[in-house]
N, C-alpha and C positions, 0 to 999 in steps of 0.2 A: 715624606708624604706616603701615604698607603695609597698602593695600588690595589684596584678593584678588579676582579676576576668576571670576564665576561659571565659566570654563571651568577655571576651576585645582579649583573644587569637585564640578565635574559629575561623581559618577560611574556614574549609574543611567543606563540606558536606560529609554524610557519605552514605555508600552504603547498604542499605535494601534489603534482600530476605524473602522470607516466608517457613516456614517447610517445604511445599509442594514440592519447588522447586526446581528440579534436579540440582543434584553437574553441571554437567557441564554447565547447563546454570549460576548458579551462580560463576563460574569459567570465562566466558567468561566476564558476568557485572563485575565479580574485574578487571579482563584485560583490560576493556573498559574503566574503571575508573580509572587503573593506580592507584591500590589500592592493598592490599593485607590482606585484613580481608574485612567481611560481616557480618551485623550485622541482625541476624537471629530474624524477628518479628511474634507477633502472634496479629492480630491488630497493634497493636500501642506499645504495652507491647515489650521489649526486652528479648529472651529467651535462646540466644546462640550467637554464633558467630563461623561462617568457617573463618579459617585464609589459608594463604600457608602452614603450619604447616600440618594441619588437613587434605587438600585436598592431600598432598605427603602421609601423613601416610594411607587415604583409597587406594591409589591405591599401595602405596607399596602393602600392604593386600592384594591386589588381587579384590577390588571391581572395579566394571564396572559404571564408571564415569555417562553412561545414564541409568541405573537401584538404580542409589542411590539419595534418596535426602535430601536437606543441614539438616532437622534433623537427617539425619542417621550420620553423621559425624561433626557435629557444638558440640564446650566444650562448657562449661557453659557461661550465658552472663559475660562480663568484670566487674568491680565493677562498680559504679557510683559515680558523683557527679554533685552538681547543679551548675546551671549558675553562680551564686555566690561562690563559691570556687574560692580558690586562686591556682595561677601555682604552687606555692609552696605544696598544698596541694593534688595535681594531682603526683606532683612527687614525694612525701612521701608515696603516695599511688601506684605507680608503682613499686616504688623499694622495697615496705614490700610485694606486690604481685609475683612481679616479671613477672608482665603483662606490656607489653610497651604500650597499652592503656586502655583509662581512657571511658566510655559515659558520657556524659552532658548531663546531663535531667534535667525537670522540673516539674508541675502535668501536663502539656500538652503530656509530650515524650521526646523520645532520641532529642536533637537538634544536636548533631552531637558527633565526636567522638574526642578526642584529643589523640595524638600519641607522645613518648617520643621526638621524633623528632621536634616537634611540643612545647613543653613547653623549651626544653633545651637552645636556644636562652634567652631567657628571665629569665629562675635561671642563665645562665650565667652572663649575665649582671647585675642582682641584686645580687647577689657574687661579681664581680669587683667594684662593685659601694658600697660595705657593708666598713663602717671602718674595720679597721685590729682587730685582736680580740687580747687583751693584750700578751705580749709578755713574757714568764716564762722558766727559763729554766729547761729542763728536768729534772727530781729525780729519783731517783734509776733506775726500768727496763723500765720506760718510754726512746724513743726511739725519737727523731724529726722527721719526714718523710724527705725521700732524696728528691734531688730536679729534678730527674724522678719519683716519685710516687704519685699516685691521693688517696687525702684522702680523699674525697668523692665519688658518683655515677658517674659515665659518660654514655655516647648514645655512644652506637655503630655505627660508621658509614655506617654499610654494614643493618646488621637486625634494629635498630633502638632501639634496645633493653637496659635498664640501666645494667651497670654493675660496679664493684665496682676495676676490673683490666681492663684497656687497655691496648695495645701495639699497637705501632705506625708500622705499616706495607705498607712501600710504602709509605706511606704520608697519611694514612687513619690509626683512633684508632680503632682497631676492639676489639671486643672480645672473649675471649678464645674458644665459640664456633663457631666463624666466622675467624677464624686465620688457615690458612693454614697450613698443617701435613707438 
């Protein structure tokens, strides 16, 4: 099976702020951008990232959106990998992080950012498109999966997020953190 090189899947640009830059102007560029992470630079170097995570958690806290800025509130940057890496290799890296995205860089910089949402198309298709994997039947406390259960990762429809339970909710797989009480 052909592996696909994150550059064959890139196609968002990604959204830059600088330490300096106060939470709510960089709350407004993800707005604008119809984005929901920023990927927090110092030059060119990537050093952080504000997600919607991060900006609910400062103001839960009590901070003042225009006295704060995105270094006061940005986690650590996401992992990386290069232009050359496979999708495959984006999404074994999500799901051991448990980060729904991936940077794409090269020795130039971040070339943009790939989001779970964003590779899950394409492991899908190369999973349908894989031969079937030989066929054995179970032995002792081995179990087959039923045929509602996912025995690999999935995207969350609502966060975008890998998870390894879905449920089907409405016609969307969400996950247990994005499933209604």
């Amino acid at each position: 099976m052909t592996q696909l090189a994150l550059r064959d899947v890139l196609s968002q640009e990604f959204v830059g702020v600088s330490e300096s830059d106060e939470l709510l102007d960089a709350v407004e560029l993800m707005r604008a951008e119809n984005t929901n992470s920023a990927v927090v630079l110092r030059g060119t170097e990537p050093v952080g990232v504000v997600t919607a995570e991060s900006v609910m958690d400062a103001l839960l806290d009590g901070h003042d959106p225009n006295a704060v800025t995105a270094a006061d509130v940005m986690d650590g940057p996401p992992e990386s990998l290069s232009l050359d890496a496979s999708v495959a290799d984006a999404a074994d890296l999500m799901g051991r992080t448990g980060d729904p995205r991936v940077l794409v860089t090269d020795d130039d910089g971040v070339h943009g950012v790939v989001e779970a949402r964003d590779v899950a198309p394409t492991v899908e298709k190369q999973l349908r498109g894989a031969p079937a994997a030989p066929s054995t039947p179970p032995t002792g406390s081995e179990q087959a999966p039923s045929a509602d259960s996912y025995s690999e990762q999935g995207v969350c429809e609502s966060c975008g997020g890998l998870a390894h339970e879905l449920v089907d909710v409405n016609g969307q797989l969400l996950c247990p953190e994005c499933q209604p009480v």
